[in-house]
C-alpha positions, 0 to 999 in steps of 0.5 A: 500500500506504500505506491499508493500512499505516495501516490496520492500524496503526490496528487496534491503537488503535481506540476506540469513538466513532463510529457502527456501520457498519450506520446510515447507512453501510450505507444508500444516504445520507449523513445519514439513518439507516434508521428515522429520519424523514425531514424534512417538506420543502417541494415544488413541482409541476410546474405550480407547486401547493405541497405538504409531504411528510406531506401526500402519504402514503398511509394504508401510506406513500410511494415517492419516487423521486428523479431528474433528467433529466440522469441516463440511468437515471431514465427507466427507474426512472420508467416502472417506477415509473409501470408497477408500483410505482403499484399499491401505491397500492390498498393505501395506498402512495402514489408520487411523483417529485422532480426535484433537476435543479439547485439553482437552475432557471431557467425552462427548467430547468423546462420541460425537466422538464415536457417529460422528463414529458410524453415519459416519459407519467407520471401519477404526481405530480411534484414540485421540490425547491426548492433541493434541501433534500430532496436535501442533508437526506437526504444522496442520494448518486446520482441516481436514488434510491428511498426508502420511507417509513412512514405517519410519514415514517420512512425503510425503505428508501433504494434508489440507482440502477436496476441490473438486479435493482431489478424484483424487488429495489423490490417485495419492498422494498415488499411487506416494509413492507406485511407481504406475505410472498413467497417468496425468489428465488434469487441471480442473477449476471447483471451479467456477461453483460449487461454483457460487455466489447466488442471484446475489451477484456477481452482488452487490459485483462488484457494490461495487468493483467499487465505492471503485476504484473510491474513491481512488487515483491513488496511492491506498489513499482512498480520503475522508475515507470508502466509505460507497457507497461500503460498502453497496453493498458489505452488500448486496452482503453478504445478498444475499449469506452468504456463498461469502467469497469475499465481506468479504475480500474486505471490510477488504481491504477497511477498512485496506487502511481507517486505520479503523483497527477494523472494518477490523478485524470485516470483518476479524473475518467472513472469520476466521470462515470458513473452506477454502478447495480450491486453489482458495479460498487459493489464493485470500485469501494469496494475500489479507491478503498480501495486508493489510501486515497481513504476518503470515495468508498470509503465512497460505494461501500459505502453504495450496495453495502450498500443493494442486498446487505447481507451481501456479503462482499467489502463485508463485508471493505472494511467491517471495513478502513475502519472500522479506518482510520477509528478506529470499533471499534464498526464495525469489529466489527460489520462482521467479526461479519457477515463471520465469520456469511456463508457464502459469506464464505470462498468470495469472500474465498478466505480464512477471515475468522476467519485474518485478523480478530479477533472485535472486528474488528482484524487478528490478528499475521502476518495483515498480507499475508493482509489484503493479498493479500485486498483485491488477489485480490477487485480481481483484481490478485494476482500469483498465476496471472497468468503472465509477459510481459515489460512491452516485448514486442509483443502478439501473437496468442497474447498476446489468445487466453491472455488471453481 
């Protein structure tokens, strides 16, 4: 709880020196702003011919897809790249791939690439960014990353990752830079049932929630150290299904509000080790490393997040919250006057936006639990309607069925 008593403490003395939050921090980089051109970097193809990046734009533009084959998503994005996106080049909009392997490759460094090119059947043109320039002057934060560029280099759209709506979300991306108008897809939920705990880990992982709420304080203090009761389901969980990032996440949180900072970075260092592609798993991410006050990986998580769903509430909040942490008025308005205009703001939030946060994006007087409870209902760690179990009882059968 110490962020967020920073945090709002810090709404009282925000100044108007730092950068809105929807420039680079809403983008999926560090550096480069939307709109800014990119640098006219230096590349090298695969078969050793040299090559600017100006030199590669079609007459509409170019997509440049950043990978590495020590990344399991860049296979996917491409061959759909190779499939689909390449057809934009009949209308002036240029495809290239960039690896960023390593920044220095050795000989079979490069071999491994040719080999990863050959297996994946690209004809696309395939590049090495020499001592990953590109990678750094850009600021890519993830691997694989897409960028759309104009016929100047300036930089439309940055794209991270390969979740699962990137088929529909990368054309209509690219048709919006060519002018092509289609029409609007609904909304689909979809990261849920693709990705569905195994095993009834969700199961153990809820388990595990619910004793480390009952030993804690109304005030978010853990009563009498880890409670180790929680910790082990939550082992359990990750036994039953290694890929369930949550239990990880959860027991950095409970390890962070112990004051056991290694063993939060242990847990932490497992969630470090994958490649995250999807909204979801953005959001809750960007809102636990806000809850353990971790700012620079939260801000990471909300660039990815805002660079696949701009207006999302929950990032929206995290957002408003951050900017207020880090002194940056500016953002810190910009980001509510977005939360305040979503409609689906009060819904997700299960709180009216406009109850917590003043128009320039502080936090009204008395509104400092609701700030809180808000962060913790969105990670799902609140207390309310999580029902009672004593943190040394046995788990029993009944426990897992009223915990499905």
């Amino acid at each position: 709880m110490k962020f967020l008593t920073r945090c709002l403490s810090a709404a009282v003395c925000l100044t108007a020196i730092a950068s809105p939050w929807w420039s680079a921090s809403a983008f999926a980089l560090r550096t480069l702003e939307q709109g800014a051109k990119a640098p006219d970097i230096e590349l090298m193809g695969v078969n050793g011919e040299g090559a600017k990046l100006s030199s590669l734009v079609g007459p509409k533009g170019l997509v440049v897809v950043y990978w590495a084959t020590w990344s399991s998503r860049s296979p996917a994005i491409l061959q759909f790249a190779e499939r689909e996106l390449r057809k934009y080049e009949k209308l002036g909009m240029n495809v290239i791939a960039v690896n960023a392997d390593h920044q220095e490759m050795k000989s079979e460094d490069f071999q491994a690439v040719r080999d990863k090119v050959k297996e994946l059947g690209l004809a696309m043109p395939v590049f090495h960014d020499r001592g990953l320039v590109g990678y750094n002057a850009l600021g890519i934060i993830s691997t694989p990353t897409t960028l759309i560029l104009d016929n100047t280099l300036g930089l439309r759209e940055a794209y991270p990752g390969f979740p699962s709506v990137a088929k529909t979300d990368l054309p209509e991306k690219i048709d919006a830079v060519l002018g092509i108008v289609r029409e609007k897809r609904p909304e689909k939920a979809q990261y849920l049932l693709d990705h569905k705990p195994k095993n009834h880990a969700l199961q153990y992982y809820n388990l595990g929630k619910r004793m480390f709420l009952v030993a804690r304080s109304p005030s978010g203090e853990l009563r009498g150290g880890v409670p180790e009761s929680a910790i082990d389901r939550l082992d359990e969980a990750i036994r039953r299904d290694p890929d369930f990032f949550r239990p990880y996440l959860l027991k950095a949180i409970i390890f962070h509000a112990a004051k056991v900072y290694a063993l939060r970075d242990s847990a932490l260092d497992n969630i470090r080790k994958r490649e995250f592609q999807e909204p979801y798993e953005h959001r809750v991410l960007a809102l636990g490393y806000l809850e353990m006050g971790m700012d620079n990986t939260a801000s990471d998580h909300l660039k990815a997040l805002f660079s696949l769903a701009a207006d999302d509430p929950a990032g929206l909040f995290g957002q408003t919250l951050l900017s207020m942490r880090r002194k940056d008025a500016a953002g810190a308005r910009k980001s509510a006057e977005a939360l305040f205009a979503s409609p689906k703001a009060k819904e997700v939030l299960g709180e009216d936006p406009a109850a917590i946060f003043t128009p320039g994006g502080g936090v009204k007087p008395g509104a400092e639990r609701a700030v809180r409870n808000t962060l913790e209902r969105l990670l799902d760690i609140e207390k309310k309607g999580q029902g009672m179990i004593r943190p040394d009882a046995p788990v029993t059968s009944e426990d897992v069925n009223r915990a499905r």
